[in-house]
N, C-alpha and C positions, 0 to 999 in steps of 0.2 A: 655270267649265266651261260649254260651251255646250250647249243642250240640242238632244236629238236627238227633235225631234217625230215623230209620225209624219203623212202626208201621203200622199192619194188622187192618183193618174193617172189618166188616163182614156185610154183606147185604141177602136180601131174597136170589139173585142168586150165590151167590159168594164171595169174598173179596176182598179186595185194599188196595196195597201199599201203604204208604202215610208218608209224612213226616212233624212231626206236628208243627217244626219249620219254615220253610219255604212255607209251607203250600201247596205241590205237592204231588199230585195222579199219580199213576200209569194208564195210557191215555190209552194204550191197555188195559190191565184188564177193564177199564172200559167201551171200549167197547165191549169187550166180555158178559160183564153181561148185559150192555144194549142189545144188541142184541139176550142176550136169553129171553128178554121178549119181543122182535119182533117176533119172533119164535114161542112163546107160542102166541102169538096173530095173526099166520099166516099173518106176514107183513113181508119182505124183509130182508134181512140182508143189514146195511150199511158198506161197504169198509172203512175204515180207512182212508186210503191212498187219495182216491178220494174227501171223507168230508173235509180232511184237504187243500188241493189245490182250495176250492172253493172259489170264490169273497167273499161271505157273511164270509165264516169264515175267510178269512183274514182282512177282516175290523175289524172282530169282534177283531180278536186278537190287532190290531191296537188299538182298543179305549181300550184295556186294560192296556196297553204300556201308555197311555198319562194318562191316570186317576191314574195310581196307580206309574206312573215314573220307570217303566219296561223296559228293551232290550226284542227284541223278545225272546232270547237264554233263559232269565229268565222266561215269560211266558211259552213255550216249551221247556224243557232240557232234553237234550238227554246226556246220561252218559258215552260218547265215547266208550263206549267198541262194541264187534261185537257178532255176533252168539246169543248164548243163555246166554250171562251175556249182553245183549243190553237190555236196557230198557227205556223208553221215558216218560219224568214225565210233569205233568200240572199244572199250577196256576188254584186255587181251582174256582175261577168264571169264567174259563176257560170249566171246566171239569160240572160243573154245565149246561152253554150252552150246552155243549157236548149231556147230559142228557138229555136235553129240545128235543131235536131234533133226538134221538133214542126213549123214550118213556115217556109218559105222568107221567107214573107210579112210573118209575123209576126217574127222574124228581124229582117226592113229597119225595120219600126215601134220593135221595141224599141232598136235601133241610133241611128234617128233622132231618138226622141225624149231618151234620155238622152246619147249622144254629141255628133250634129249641135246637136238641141234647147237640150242644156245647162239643164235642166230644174230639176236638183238644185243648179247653180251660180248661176241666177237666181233660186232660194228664198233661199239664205246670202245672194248679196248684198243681196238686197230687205230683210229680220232686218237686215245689219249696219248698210245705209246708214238703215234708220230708228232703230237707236240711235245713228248720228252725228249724225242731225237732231235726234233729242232732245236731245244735247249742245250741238248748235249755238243752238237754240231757247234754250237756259239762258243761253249765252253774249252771242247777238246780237242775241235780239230787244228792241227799243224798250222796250217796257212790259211785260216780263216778271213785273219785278217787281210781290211782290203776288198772283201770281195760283196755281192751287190747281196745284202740277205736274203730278200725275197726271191733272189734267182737260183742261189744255192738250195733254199726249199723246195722249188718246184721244179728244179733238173732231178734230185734224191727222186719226187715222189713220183715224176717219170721213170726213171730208174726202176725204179718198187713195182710200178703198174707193168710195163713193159716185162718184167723178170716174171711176175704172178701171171699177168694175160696173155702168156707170149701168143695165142689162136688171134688177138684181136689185135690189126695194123695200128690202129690208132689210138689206145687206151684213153680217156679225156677224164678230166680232172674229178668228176663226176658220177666216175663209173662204181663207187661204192655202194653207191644208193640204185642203183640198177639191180636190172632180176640176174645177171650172169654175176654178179657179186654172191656166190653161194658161197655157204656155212664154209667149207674148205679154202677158199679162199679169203674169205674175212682170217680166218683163221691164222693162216698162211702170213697174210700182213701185220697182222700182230707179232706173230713169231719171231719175224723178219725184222721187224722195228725194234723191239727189244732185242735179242742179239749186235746191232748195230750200235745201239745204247751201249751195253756193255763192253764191245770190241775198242767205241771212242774212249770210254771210261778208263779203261788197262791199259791205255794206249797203243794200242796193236794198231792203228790206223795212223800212219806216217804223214798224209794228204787226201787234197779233197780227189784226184785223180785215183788215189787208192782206197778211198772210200767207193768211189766207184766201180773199181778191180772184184772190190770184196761183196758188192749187192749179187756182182754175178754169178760168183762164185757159192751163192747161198743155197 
């Protein structure tokens, strides 16, 4: 089963939770950033609360349920807990509406970056192609053999991070799901892990030293 991390965005006002398996935003947060560009555009703040009990947004939610084969619980999930670990997540053309109807602006941002962007599809593939490169590592490097596997994986993905973040001293294991993890750099890891793929494949990689030579060289 593949797991469904959760993972920061970063946007003009703010960020958002988001889980890029499942494909749920965090519904407050988002409308806290929507409504700071009502703010800055001297327009109203919308109530949360009030948007979600309305006619139109329950249909809306309705014809999400039937096109996409949804319970409501799964468009709207609410994480049972109370106080300050409560938190209320959205199906992503859920939160999209959401946007439509706090501002125009913000609307185009959230469109572009998980549509255009493909934000959520450059996290999967960046995860997949570095578990094919662990595969491939096993299969094709030189002098594999011998060596501690888990330590081989996690010097590479040092490597990777280090070569992608070089602004950040200490890159940590983690930092995919982080809001400096932008669409260009998901990107970027993917690119990177498949070409590596590849290079073990045709054997153009001699050693795990030159495996190393070659990250930097990317």
């Amino acid at each position: 089963m593949k797991t469904d991390q959760l993972m920061t965005i970063a946007f003009d006002n703010g960020a958002i939770d988001f889980f890029h398996k499942s494909g749920r935003g965090d519904l407050t947060q988002l409308f806290n950033l929507g409504n700071k560009y009502r703010v800055t555009n001297d327009l109203g703040v919308i109530n949360q609360t009030r948007f979600m009990n309305t006619a139109k947004t329950k249909a809306f939610i309705d014809i999400i349920c039937k096109k996409q084969g949804l319970t409501k619980d799964e468009v709207i999930y609410h994480n049972g807990k109370r106080g300050k670990a409560s938190r209320t997540y959205a199906n992503l053309h859920f939160l999209i509406y959401v946007a439509s109807n706090l501002d125009i602006n913000f609307e185009y941002e959230i469109i572009d970056t998980f549509i255009k962007g493909k934000i959520l599809q450059y996290r999967d593939d960046g995860g997949n192609h570095f578990k094919a490169l662990n595969i491939a590592i096993d299969a094709y490097l030189p002098d594999r053999k011998g060596r501690n596997n888990k330590g081989v994986y996690i010097q590479i993905a040092k490597k990777l991070r280090n070569k992608i973040f070089n602004e950040v001293e200490k890159p940590d294991s983690n930092i995919w799901n982080t809001e400096i993890a932008t669409e260009d750099k998901q990107k970027l890891r993917s690119e990177y892990e498949d070409k590596l793929v590849t290079l073990l494949k045709m054997g153009v990689v001699t050693s795990y030293d030159h495996l190393k030579e070659l990250i930097e060289k990317l």
